[in-house]
FITORFI-908136 format. One record per residue (C-alpha): x, y, z. Coordinates in steps of 0.2 Angstrom, whole numbers, always signed. Example, Ala and Ser with C-alpha at 12.3 -4.5 7.8 and 13.67 -1.06 7.14 Angstrom:
+-------+-------+-------+
:    xx :    yy :    zz :
+-------+-------+-------+
:   +62 :   -22 :   +39 :
:   +68 :    -5 :   +36 :
+-------+-------+-------+
***
This chain:
+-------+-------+-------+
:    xx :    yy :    zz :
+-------+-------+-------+
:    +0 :    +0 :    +0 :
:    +5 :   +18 :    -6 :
:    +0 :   +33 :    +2 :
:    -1 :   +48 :    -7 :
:    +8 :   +61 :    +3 :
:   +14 :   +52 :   +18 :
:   +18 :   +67 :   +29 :
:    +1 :   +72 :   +27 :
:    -6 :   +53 :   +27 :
:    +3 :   +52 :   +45 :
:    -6 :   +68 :   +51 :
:   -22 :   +61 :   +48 :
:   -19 :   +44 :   +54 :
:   -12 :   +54 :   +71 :
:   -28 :   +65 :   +74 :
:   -38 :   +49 :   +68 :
:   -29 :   +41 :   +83 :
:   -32 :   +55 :   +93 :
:   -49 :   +57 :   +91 :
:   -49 :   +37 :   +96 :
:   -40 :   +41 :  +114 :
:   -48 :   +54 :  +117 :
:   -67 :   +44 :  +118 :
:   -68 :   +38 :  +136 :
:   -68 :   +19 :  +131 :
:   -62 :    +9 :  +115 :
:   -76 :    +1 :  +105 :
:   -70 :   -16 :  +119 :
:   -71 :    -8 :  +134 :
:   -87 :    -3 :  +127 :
:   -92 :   -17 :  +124 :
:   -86 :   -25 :  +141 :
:   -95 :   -12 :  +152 :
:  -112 :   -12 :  +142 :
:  -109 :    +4 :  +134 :
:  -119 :    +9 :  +119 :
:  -110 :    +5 :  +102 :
:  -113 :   +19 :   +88 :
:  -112 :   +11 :   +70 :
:  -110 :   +24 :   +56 :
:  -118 :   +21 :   +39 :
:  -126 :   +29 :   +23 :
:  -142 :   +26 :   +15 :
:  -137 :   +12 :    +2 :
:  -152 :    +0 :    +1 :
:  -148 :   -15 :    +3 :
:  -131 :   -14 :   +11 :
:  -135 :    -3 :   +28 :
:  -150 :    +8 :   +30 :
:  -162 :   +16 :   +42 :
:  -181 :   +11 :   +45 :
:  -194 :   +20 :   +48 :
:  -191 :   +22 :   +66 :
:  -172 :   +24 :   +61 :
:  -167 :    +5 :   +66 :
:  -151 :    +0 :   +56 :
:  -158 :   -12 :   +42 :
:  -148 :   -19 :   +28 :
:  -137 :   -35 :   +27 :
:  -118 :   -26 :   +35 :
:  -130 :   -20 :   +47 :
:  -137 :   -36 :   +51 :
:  -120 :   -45 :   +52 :
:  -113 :   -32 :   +62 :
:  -128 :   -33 :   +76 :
:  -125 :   -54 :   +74 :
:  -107 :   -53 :   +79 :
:  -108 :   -39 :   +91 :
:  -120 :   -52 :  +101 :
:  -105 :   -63 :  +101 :
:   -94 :   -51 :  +106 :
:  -107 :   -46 :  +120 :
:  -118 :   -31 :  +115 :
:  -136 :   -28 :  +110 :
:  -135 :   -10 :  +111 :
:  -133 :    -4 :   +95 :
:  -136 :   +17 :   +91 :
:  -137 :   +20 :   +73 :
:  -129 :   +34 :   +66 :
:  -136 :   +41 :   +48 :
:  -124 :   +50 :   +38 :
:  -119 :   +54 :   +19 :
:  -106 :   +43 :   +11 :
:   -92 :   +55 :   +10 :
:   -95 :   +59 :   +30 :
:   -92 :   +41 :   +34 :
:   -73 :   +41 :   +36 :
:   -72 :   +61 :   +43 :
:   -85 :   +55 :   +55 :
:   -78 :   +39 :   +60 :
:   -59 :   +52 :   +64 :
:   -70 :   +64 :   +71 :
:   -78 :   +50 :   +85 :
:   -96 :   +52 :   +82 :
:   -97 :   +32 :   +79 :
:   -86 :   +16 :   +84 :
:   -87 :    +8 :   +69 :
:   -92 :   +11 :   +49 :
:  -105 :    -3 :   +46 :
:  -107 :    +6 :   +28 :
:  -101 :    -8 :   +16 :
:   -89 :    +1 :   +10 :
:   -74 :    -5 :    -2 :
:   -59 :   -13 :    +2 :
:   -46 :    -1 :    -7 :
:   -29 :    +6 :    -3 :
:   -34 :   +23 :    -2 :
:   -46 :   +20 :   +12 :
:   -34 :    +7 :   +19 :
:   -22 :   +25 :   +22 :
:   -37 :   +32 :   +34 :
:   -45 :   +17 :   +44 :
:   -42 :    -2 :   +47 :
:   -54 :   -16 :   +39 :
:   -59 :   -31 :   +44 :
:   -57 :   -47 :   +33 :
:   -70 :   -44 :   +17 :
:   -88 :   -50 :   +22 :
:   -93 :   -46 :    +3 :
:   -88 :   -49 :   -15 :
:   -99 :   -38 :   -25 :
:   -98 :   -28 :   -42 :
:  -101 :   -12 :   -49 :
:  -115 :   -10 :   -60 :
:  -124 :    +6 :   -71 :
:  -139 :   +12 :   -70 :
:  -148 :   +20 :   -87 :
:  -165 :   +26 :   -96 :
:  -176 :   +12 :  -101 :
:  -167 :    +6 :  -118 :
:  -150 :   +13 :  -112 :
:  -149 :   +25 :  -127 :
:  -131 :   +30 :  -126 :
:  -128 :    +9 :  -126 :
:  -117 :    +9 :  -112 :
:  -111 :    -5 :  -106 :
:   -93 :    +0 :   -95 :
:   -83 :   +14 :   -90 :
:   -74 :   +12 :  -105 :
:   -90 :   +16 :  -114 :
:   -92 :   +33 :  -103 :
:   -76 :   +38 :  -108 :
:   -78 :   +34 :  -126 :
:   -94 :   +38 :  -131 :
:   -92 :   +55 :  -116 :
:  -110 :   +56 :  -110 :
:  -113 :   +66 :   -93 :
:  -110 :   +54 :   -78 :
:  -116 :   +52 :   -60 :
:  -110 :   +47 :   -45 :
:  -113 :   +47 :   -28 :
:   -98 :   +59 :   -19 :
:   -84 :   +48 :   -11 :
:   -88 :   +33 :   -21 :
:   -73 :   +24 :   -27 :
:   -82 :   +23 :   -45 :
:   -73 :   +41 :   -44 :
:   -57 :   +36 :   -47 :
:   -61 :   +23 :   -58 :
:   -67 :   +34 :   -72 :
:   -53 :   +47 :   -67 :
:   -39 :   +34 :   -72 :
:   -48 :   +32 :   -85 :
:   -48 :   +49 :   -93 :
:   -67 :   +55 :   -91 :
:   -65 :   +75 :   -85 :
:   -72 :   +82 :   -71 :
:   -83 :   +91 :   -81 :
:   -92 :   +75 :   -88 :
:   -95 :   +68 :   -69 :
:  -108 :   +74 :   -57 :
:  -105 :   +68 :   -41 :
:  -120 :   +69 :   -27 :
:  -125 :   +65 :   -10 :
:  -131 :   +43 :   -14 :
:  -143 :   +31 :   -23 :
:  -158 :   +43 :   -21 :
:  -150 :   +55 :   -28 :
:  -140 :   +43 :   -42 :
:  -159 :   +40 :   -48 :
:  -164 :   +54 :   -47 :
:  -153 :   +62 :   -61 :
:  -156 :   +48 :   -73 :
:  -172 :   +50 :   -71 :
:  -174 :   +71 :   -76 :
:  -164 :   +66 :   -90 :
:  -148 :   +77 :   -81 :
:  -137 :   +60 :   -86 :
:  -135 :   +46 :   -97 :
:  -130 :   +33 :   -83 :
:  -126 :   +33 :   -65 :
:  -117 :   +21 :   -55 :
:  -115 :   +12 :   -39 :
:  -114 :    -6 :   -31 :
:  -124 :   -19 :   -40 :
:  -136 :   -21 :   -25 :
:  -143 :    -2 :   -22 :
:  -143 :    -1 :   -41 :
:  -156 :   -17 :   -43 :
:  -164 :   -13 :   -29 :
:  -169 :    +3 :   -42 :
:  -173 :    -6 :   -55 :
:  -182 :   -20 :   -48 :
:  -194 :    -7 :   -43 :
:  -194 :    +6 :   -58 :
:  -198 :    +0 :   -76 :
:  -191 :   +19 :   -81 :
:  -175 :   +14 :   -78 :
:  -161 :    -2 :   -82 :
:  -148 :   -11 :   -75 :
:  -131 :   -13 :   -83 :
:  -120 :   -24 :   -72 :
:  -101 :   -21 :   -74 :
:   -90 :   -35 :   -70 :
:   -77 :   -25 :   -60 :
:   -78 :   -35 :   -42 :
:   -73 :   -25 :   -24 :
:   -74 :   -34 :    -7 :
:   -81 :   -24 :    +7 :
:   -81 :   -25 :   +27 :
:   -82 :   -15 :   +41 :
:   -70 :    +1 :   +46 :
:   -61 :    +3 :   +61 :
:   -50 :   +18 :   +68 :
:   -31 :   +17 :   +63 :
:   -25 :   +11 :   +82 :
:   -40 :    -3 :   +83 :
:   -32 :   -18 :   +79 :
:   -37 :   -27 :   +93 :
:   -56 :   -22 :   +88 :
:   -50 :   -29 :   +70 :
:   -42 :   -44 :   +79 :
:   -59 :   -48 :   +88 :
:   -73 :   -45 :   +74 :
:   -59 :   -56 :   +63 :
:   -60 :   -70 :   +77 :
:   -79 :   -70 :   +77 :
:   -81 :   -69 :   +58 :
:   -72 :   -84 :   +55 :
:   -84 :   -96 :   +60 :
:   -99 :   -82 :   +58 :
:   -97 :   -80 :   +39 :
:  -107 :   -92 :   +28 :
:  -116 :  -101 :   +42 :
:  -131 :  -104 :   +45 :
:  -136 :   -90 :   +57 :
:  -129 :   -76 :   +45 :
:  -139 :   -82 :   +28 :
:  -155 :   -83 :   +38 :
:  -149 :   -64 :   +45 :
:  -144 :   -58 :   +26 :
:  -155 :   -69 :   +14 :
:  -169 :   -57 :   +15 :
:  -160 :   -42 :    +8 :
:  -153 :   -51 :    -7 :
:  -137 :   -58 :    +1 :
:  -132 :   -75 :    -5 :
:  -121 :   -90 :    -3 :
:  -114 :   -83 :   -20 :
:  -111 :   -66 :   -13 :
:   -98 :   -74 :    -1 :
:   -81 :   -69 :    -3 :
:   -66 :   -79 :    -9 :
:   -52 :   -79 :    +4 :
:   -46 :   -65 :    -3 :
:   -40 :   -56 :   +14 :
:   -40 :   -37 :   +20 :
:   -23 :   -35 :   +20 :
:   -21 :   -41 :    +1 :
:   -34 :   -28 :    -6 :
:   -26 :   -16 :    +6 :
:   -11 :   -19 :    -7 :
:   -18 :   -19 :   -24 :
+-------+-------+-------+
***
């Protein structure tokens, strides 16, 4: 792993640290004294998302809430924020833990610690009814150079970056709602996101299609730079949590399946890549 701008990369990773210390217990001790236990997430339906009373829904949230109880918690306060506040809030302290499902990539892998993967998914578009432009990659954004969205802070971001698509082609904006949204008003030609959230559209919009993208990411929950030892213990329970039984009967309603599963592939390797 290579972190752009390491001076810079070690200040964050210090105040990140800081913020940490400076809570009156670790996420453990927590945990150990029947604290409450704040996870931070987005709205990103299927993934991790509030109900109507603002319980956490959504199959991280339900994995997390699973191995909490084996780790000796039920109390659980969601926290409800945008995407690109996920990581600043979790440096800030206002939650213990990201339950988001957000990527695996070495980028992020600068600013907080993962956990092993609990996901393999992929990317996929999201485009008018007939998909118009005929867009079937990133590689077709860049090409054919149609107006793009995104939700601000995704890692699809980067990916179109690298791949020459200029600022002025990409709208970024808060998440999925929003995502939909612009395709929709005809503001775009396609937007993108994780396969899940964008089926989860077009299951339920005949307006709208989807175009999955065979790029695949592995996700799992975020921890504070100097929480290893909460790394150490999620990673413990995961081992015999992930796949079993109890979790697919926790997941399988929101889509999750036995396919969905990752492949070994471990944290520190995406942390690399």
């Amino acid at each position: 792993m290579v972190c752009v701008n390491s001076h810079k990369h070690q200040e964050r990773k210090r105040r990140a640290s800081f913020a940490g210390s400076a809570s009156a217990q670790s996420l453990l001790e927590k945990i150990k004294n029947g604290e409450t236990v704040r996870i931070g997430f987005s709205n990103e339906v299927p993934w991790a998302y509030p109900g109507e009373n603002n319980e956490p829904l959504g199959f991280v949230n339900a994995m997390t809430i699973d191995m909490l109880k084996k780790l000796g918690t039920t109390k659980v306060e969601p926290i409800v924020t945008e995407w690109g506040s996920l990581i600043p809030g979790l440096q800030a302290g206002r939650f213990d833990v990201i339950t988001g499902g957000m990527y695996i990539l070495p980028e992020r892998c600068c600013n907080v610690l993962f956990a092993e993967p609990i996901v393999k998914a992929t990317d996929a578009l999201i485009v008018p009814k007939g998909n118009p432009e005929n867009l079937h990659s990133y590689q077709d954004v860049h090409d054919k150079g149609p107006t793009f969205v995104t939700g601000a802070g995704y890692s699809e971001i980067e990916l179109i970056h690298k791949l020459g698509v200029p600022d002025d082609k990409i709208m970024q904006v808060a998440g999925p709602a929003e995502i939909l949204q612009a395709v929709k008003a005809d503001r775009v030609a396609a937007g993108s996101g994780a396969y899940f959230t964008m089926k989860e559209f077009t299951d339920k919009d005949d307006s709208v299609e989807l175009v999955p993208i065979g790029n695949s990411y592995y996700s799992g929950l975020a921890f504070l730079p100097n929480q290893q030892a909460e790394v150490d213990a999620f990673n413990a329970v995961l081992k015999d949590y992930i796949g079993s039984d109890e979790m697919m009967a926790s997941v399988g309603k929101y889509g999750y399946t036995k396919a969905t599963l990752s492949d070994g592939t471990t944290a520190a390797e995406l942390c690399k890549r």
